[in-house]
MARLUMTI-342186 format. One record per residue (C-alpha): x, y, z; residue in three letters. Coordinates in Angstrom, 2 decimals, always signed. Layout:
<atoms>
> X|Y|Z|Ala
...
</atoms>
This chain:
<atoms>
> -3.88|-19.41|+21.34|Unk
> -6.24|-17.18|+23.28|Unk
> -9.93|-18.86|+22.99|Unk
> -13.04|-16.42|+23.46|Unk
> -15.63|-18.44|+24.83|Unk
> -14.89|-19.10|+28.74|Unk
> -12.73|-15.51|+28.60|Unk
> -13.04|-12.51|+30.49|Unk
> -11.99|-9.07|+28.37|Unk
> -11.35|-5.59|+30.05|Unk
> -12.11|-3.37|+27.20|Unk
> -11.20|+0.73|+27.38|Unk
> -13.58|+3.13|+25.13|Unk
> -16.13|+0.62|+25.22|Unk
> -19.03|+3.18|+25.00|Unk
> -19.03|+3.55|+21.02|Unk
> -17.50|+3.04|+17.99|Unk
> -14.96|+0.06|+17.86|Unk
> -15.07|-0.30|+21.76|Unk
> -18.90|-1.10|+21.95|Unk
> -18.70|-3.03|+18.63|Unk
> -16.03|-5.78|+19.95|Unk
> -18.30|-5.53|+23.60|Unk
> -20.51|-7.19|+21.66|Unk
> -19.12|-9.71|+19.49|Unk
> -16.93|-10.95|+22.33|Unk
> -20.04|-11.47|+24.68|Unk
> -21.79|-12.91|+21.31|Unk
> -18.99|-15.36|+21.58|Unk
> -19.45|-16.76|+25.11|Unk
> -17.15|-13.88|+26.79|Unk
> -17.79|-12.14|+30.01|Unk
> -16.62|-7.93|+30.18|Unk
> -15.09|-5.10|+32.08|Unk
> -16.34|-2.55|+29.65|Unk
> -14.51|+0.73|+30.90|Unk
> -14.81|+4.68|+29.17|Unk
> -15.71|+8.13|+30.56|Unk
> -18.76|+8.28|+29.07|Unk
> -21.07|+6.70|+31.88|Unk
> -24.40|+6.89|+30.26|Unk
> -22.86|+5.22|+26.58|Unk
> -21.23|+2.16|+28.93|Unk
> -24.76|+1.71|+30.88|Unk
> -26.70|+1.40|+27.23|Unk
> -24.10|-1.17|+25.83|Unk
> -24.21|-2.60|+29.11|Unk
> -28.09|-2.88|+28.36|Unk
> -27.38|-4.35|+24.78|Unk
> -25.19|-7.26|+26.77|Unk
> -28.08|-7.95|+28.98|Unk
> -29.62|-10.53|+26.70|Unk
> -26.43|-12.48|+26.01|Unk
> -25.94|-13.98|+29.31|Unk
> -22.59|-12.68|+30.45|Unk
> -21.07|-11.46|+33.50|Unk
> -20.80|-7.78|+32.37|Unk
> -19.66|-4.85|+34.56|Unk
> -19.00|-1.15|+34.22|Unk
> -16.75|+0.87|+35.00|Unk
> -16.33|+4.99|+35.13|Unk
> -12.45|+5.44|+33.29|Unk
> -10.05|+8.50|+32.48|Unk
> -7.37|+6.55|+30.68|Unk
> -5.47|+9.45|+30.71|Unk
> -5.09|+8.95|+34.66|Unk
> -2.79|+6.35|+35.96|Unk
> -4.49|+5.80|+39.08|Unk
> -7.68|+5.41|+37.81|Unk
> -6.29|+2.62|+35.20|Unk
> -4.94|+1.04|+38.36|Unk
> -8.51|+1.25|+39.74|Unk
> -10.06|-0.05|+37.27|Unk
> -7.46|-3.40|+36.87|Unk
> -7.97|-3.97|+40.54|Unk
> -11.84|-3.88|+40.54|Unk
> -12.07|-5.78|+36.92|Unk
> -9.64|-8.69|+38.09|Unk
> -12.11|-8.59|+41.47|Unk
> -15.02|-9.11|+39.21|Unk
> -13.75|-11.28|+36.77|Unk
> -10.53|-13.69|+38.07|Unk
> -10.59|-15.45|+35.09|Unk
> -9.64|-12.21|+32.96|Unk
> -7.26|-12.79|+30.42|Unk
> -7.91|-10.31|+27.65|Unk
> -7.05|-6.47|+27.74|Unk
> -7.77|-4.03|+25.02|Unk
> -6.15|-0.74|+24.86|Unk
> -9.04|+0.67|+22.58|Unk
> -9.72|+4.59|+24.23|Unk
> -8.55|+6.95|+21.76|Unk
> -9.13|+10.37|+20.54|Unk
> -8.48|+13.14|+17.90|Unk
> -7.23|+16.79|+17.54|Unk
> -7.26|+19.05|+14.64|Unk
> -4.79|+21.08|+13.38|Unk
> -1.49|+21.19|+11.81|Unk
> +1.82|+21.85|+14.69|Unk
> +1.91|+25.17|+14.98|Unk
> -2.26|+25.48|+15.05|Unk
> -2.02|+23.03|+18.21|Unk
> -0.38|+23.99|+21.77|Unk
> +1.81|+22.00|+24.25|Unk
> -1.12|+21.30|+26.19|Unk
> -3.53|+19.78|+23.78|Unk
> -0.52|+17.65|+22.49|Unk
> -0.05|+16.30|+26.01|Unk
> -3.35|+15.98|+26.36|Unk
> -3.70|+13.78|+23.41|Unk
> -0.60|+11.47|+24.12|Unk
> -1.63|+11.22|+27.64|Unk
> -4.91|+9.08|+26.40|Unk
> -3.28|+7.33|+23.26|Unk
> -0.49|+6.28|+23.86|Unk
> -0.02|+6.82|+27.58|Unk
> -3.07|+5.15|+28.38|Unk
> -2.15|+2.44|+26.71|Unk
> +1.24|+2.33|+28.63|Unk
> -0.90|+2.13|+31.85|Unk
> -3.43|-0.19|+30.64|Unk
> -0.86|-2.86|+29.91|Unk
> +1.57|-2.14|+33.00|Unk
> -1.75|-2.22|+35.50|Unk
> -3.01|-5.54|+33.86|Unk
> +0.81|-7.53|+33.88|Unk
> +0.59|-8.65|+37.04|Unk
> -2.67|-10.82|+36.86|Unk
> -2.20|-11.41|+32.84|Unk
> +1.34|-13.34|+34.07|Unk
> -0.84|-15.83|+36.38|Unk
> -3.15|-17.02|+33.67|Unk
> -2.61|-20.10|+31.49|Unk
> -2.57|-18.09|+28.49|Unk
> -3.56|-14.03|+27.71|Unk
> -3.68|-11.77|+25.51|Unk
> -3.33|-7.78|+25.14|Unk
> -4.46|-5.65|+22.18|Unk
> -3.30|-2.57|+21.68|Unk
> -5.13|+0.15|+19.15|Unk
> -2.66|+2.43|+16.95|Unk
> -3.76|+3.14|+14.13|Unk
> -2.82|+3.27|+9.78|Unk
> -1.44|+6.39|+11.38|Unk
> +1.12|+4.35|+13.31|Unk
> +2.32|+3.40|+9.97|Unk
> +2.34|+6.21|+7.46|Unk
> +2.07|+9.94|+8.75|Unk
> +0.08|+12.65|+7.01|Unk
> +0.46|+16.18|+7.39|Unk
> -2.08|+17.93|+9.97|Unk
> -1.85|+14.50|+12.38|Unk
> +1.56|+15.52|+14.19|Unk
> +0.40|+14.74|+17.74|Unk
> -2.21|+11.88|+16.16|Unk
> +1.11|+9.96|+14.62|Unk
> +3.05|+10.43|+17.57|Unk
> +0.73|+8.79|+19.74|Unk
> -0.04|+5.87|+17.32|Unk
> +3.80|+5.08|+16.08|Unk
> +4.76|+5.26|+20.12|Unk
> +2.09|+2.46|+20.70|Unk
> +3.30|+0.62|+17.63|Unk
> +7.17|+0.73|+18.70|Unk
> +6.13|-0.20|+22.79|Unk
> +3.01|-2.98|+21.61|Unk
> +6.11|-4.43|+19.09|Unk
> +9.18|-4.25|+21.71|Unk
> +6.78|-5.60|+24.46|Unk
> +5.57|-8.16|+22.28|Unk
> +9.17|-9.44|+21.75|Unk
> +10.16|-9.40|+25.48|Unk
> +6.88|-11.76|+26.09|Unk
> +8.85|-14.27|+23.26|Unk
> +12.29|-14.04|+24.92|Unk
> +10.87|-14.71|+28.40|Unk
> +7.99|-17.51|+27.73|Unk
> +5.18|-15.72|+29.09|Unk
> +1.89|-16.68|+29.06|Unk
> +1.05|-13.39|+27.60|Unk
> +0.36|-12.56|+23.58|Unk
> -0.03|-9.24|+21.83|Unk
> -1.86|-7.98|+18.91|Unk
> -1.01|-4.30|+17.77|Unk
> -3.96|-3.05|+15.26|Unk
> -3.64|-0.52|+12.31|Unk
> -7.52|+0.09|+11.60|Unk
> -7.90|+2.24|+8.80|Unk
> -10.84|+4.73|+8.08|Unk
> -13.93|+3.29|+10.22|Unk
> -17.37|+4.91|+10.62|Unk
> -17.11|+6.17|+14.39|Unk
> -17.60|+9.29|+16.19|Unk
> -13.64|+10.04|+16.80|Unk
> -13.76|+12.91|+14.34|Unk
> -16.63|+14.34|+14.74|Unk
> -15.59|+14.24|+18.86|Unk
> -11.63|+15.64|+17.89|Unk
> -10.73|+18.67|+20.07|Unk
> -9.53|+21.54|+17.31|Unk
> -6.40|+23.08|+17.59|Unk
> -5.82|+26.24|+19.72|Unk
> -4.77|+28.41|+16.71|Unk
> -7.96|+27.79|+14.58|Unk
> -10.89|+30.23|+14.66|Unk
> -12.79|+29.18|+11.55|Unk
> -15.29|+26.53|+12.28|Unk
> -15.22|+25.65|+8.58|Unk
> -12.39|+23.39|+8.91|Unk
> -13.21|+21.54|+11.39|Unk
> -17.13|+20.84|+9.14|Unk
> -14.69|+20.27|+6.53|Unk
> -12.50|+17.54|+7.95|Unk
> -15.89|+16.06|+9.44|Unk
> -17.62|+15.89|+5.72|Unk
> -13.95|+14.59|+4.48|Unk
> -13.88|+11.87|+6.58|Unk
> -17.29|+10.76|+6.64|Unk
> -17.72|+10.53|+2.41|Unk
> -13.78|+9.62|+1.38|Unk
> -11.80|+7.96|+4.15|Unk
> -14.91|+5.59|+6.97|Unk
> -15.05|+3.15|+4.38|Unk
> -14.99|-0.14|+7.80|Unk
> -17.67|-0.57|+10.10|Unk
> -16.88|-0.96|+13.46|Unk
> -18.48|-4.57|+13.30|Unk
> -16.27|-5.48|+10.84|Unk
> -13.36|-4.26|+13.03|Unk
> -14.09|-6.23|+15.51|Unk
> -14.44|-9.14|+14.17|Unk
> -11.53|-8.20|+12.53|Unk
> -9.44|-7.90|+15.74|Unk
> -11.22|-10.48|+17.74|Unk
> -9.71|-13.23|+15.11|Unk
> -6.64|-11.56|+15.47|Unk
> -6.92|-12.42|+18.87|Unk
> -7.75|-15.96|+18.21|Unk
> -5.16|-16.39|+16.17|Unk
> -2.39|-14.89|+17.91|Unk
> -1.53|-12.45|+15.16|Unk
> +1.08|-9.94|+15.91|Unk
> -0.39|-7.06|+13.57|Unk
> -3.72|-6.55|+12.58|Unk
> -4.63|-4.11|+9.50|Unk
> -8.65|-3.17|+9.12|Unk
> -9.82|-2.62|+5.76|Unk
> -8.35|-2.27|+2.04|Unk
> -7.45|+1.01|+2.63|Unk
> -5.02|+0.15|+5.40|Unk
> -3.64|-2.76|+3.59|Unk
> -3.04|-0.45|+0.49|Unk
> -1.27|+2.64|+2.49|Unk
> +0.56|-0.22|+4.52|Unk
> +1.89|-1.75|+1.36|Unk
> +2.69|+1.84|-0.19|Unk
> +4.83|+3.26|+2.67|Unk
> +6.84|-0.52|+2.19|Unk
> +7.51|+0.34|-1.54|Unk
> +7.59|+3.91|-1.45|Unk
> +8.95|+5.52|+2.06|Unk
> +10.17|+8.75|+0.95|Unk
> +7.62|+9.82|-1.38|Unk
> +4.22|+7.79|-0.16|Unk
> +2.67|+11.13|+1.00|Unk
> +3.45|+12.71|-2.33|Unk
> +1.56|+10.02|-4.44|Unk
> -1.08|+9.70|-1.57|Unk
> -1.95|+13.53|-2.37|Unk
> -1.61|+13.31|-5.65|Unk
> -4.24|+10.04|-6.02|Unk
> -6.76|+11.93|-3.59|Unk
> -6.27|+15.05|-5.65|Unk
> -7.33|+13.17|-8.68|Unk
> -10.46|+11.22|-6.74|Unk
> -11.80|+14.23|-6.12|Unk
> -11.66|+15.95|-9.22|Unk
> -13.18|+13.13|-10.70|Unk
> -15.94|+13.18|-8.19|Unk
> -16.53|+16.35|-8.82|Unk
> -16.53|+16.25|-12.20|Unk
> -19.47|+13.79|-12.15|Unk
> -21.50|+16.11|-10.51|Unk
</atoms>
């Protein structure tokens, strides 16, 4: 088992939203940080909010969508902290728009970050992971790793790729003893900025949608806080839990694709279609 207190953590998209939230509890819990994302000014205010805890904290400018600049960033976070032994994969990102709304670039440019910055993360961290006593990697997917709605093509690519290479990797750590654990995480609606910060698809022109699928997301589908993911993920982490699922809504859609893999989306739809006409009928 992975213990927090005493730990180091190298944690991607640290500036907000689950990123900043497990900052926090893990330096609440005697951990010291590599917090890493490209927003500069978000990683120097956590970095402020970590100030009164007492860790080692540093910061650290990252593209995860750039190999090199991963590799830059394991190099000076295993300088700064040689004691590191827990990596999460957390930078992530959205995009709007069913397939033929989005183009071959903004699909790349999506996978790059999710899933291929995750790839990275893990491959730039093996080396010194393999040296400590015991580690521990987290990678993010998503509930969209598990079940796969329509207008989230390049979304459920990225997060069922990170599911299939956290759950192969996961199995080669078994078969050769390594030191190393890993925790792949299926949050389900949480209340961060992702959608409100999604890219729209080349093909759209009305701004509607994209208020639309804001609105959507913010009154029907953030039901977590990204508190309670963390804590979520961090006793995943302590518990050496292969899979992680945040929040009922997760568990439920996890438990319906199980029971119902052909026609899940069909009865999805048909339940939200009902919620809503409820809700509105209350009005």
């Amino acid at each position: 088992m992975t213990a927090i207190n005493g730990s180091a953590a190298a944690v991607t998209g640290a500036a907000s939203g689950i990123g900043r939230a497990l900052a926090i509890e893990l330096a609440a819990r005697g951990c010291d940080l590599a917090i890493a994302d490209r927003d500069e000014a978000g990683l120097a205010a956590v970095a402020a909010e970590l100030a009164a805890r007492g860790r080692k904290v540093t910061t650290h400018r990252l593209d995860v969508s750039d190999p090199a600049q991963i590799r830059a960033f394991a190099d000076a976070a295993t300088s700064a902290h040689p004691g590191l032994n827990i990596v999460i994969n957390n930078a992530g990102v959205a995009l709007l728009g069913q397939f033929n709304e989005i183009d071959q670039s903004q699909f790349e440019w999506l996978m790059n970050i999710n899933f291929w910055g995750v790839v990275h993360g893990s491959r730039a961290f093996l080396p010194h992971l393999e040296r400590q006593k015991a580690a521990h990697i987290v990678n993010i997917s998503s509930i969209f790793g598990i079940i796969a709605p329509a207008g989230q093509t390049a979304y459920c690519a990225s997060k069922f790729a990170v599911r299939g290479f956290s759950e192969a990797l996961r199995h080669e750590f078994w078969l050769n003893k390594s030191p190393i654990r890993l925790t792949v995480v299926h949050p389900g609606g949480i209340k961060t900025n992702i959608v409100r910060n999604m890219r729209t698809g080349a093909g759209i022109t009305d701004n509607a949608r994209r208020v639309e699928s804001i609105e959507r997301f913010d009154n029907e589908f953030a039901k977590t806080t990204p508190d309670v993911a963390a804590q979520t993920i961090i006793k995943g982490i302590e518990t050496d839990a292969p899979r992680v699922l945040i929040g009922g809504d997760a568990r439920f859609l996890d438990l319906l694709q199980r029971f119902r893999p052909g026609k899940y989306f069909t009865m999805l739809q048909r339940r939200i279609e009902k919620e809503r006409a409820a809700a509105a009928q209350a009005k």
